[in-house]
N, C-alpha and C positions, 0 to 999 in steps of 0.2 A: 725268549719267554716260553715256558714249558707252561699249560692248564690241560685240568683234568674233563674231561667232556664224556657223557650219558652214553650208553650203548645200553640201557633199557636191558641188562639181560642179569646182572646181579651186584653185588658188591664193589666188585672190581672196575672201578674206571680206567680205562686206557687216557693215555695220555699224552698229549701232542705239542713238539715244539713249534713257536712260529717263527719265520725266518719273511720279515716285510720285501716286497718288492723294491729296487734301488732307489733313494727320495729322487733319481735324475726321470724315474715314471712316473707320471702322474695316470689320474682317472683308474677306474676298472681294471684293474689288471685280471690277465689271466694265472691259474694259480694249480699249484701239483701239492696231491701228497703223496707223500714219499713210504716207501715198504723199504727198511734195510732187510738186507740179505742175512746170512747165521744160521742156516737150515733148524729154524725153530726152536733155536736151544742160546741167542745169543740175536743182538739189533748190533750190526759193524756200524762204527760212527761215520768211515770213511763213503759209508752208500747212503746215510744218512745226512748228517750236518753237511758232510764234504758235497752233496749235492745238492743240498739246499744255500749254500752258500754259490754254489753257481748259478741255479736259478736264480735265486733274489738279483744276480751281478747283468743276469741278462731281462729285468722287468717280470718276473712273474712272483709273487708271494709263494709261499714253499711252506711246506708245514709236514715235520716228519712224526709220524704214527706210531706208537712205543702200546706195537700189540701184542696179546699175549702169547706169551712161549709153553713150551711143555715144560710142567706136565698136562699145560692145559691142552687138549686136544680140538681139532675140530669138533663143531661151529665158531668156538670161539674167536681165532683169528679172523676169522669171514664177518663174524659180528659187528666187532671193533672196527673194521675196515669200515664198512657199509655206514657204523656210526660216524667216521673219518668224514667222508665223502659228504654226511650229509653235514657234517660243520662247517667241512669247507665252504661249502653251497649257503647256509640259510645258518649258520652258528652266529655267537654273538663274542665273535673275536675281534670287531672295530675295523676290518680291513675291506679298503673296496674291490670286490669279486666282480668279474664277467663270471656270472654263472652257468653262461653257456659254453665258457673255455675253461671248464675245469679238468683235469686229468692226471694221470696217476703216476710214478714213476716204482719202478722196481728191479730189485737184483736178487737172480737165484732163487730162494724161497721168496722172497718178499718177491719176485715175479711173478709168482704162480698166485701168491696173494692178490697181486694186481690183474692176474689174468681171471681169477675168479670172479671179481667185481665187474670185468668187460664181457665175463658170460650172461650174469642176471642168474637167476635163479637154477641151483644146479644139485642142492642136496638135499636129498629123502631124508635125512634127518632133522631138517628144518620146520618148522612153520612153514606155510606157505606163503607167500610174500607175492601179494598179486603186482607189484611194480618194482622190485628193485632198485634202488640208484645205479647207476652207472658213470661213469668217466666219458668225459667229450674226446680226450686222446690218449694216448701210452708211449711212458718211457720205459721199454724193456732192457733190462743189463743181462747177458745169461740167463735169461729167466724158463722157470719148468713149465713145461709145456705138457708134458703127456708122464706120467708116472711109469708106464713102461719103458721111457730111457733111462729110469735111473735103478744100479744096484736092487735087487731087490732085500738085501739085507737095508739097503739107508730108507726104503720105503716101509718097511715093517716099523723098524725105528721109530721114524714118526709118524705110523698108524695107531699102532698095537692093535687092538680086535676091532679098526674101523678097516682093515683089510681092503673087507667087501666094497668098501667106500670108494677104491682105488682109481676109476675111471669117473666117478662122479667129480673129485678131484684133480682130474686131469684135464684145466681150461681148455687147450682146443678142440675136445672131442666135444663141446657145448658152445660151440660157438655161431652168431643167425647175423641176420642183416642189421641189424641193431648195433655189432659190435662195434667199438668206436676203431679209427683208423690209428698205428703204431709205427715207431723207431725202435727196431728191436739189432744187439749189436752183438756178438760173443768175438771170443777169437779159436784159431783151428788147432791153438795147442790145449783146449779146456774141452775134457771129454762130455763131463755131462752137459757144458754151456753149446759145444757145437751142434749136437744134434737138435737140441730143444728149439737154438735157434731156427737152424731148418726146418725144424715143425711148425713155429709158429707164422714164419712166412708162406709154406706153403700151403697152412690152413686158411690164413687169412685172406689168400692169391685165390685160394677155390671160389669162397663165399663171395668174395669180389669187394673186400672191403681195401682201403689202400694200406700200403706199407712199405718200409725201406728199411732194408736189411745190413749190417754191414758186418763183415767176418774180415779183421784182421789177423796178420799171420803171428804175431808173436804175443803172449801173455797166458798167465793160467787163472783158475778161476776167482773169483772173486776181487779182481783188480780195482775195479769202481774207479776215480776218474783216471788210475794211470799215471797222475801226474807230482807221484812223489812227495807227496804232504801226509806226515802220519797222523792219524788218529789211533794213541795208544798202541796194540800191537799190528794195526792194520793201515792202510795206504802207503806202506813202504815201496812199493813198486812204483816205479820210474820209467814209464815207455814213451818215446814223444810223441813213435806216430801212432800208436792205438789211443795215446791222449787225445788225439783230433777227433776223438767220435762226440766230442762235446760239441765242438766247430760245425760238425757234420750236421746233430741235431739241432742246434740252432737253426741254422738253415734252412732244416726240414721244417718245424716248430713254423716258421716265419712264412715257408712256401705253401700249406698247408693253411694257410691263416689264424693257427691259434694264435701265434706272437706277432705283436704289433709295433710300432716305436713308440716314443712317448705322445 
């Protein structure tokens, strides 16, 4: 079920699928929205539906964000999100929410996405926004961390003359004790997914918030669950054991105490 939900900022409603947690959970669940990955220009189904259909399989409601792309530029994606989060939390979607385990998942762009919302307030080009929402946890895929590891032609790209924005944009350089704790995962043959990962672990290791890292050795970017299910031209890849980072995170999810049983 895809509906259209408020971001208060103009015309354009983003628009979010919901993906129910499994009927085998009952009460409160705890519940993700989801950032697909497509560096701005494109929502992959495979980091999308493909993960919301594991959530839902493991108790958590899922609801994937269909934020805007360019030519919209920032604020807009960060709008949309911020709207996400707060539907999740207090929307009138019919779903029982722990509002205190709600959290975000993301790939690649749609990580930086997600990591934006785990900073809180981060760009001069905003309103001010004396509270922010934020995310109780983080599912990071490859996700961008700091805009100095990426090309600087693919950041121009998806700047144009917010340039100057660059570091404003780049979640771990804005990151405080607030930030929620994450499972962030790449592998070591994805240039821009390895280093980002490393950044985001060892930003998160300074401030002292928790996290679990996992770098496997074989896959390139943009793989999402790995596990050979396509959506359209993408989840064609087939890896079994980077497919285990799903296994992995559950586990964390469960150790962690966002995920409960029924």
């Amino acid at each position: 079920m895809a509906v259209a939900i408020s971001s208060n900022v103009d015309s354009i409603a983003p628009r979010v699928s919901i993906y129910p947690a499994d009927k085998a959970f009952v009460g409160p669940r705890p519940s993700v929205l989801i950032f697909p990955g497509g560096g701005f220009r494109e929502l992959t189904e495979h980091e999308g539906e493909g993960y919301a259909r594991w959530l839902s399989s493991i108790g958590c409601h899922a609801f994937v964000l269909e934020y805007r792309l360019l030519p919209h530029r920032f604020p807009a994606p960060l709008e949309d999100a911020r709207a996400g989060l707060e539907y999740v939390r207090h929307g009138d979607h019919g779903l029982s929410v722990d509002v205190n385990r709600v959290g975000v998942a993301g790939s690649s762009a749609g990580g930086q996405l997600a990591g934006l919302l785990m900073a809180g307030q981060v760009l001069s080009i905003e309103t001010k926004i004396d509270d922010p929402p934020r995310p109780d946890f983080a599912i990071l895929a490859y996700p961008l961390a700091d805009l100095d590891l990426i090309p600087v032609g693919a950041v121009e790209a998806l700047l144009g003359d917010l340039m100057p924005l660059k570091d404003e944009l780049s979640p771990v350089k804005h990151l405080d004790e607030r930030t929620c704790p994450a499972f962030v995962w790449a592998t070591a043959q994805d240039p821009p997914g390895f280093p980002n990962a490393l950044a985001w672990a060892e930003s998160l290791v300074r401030i002292g918030v928790p996290v679990e890292l996992h770098i496997y050795p074989h896959g390139s970017h943009g793989l999402g669950l790995a596990d050979g299910v396509e959506y359209g031209a993408h989840g064609r890849a087939h890896l079994p054991h980077t497919a285990t980072w799903t296994t992995a995170c559950e586990a964390w999810l469960k150790a962690e105490g966002f995920l409960t049983t029924p």
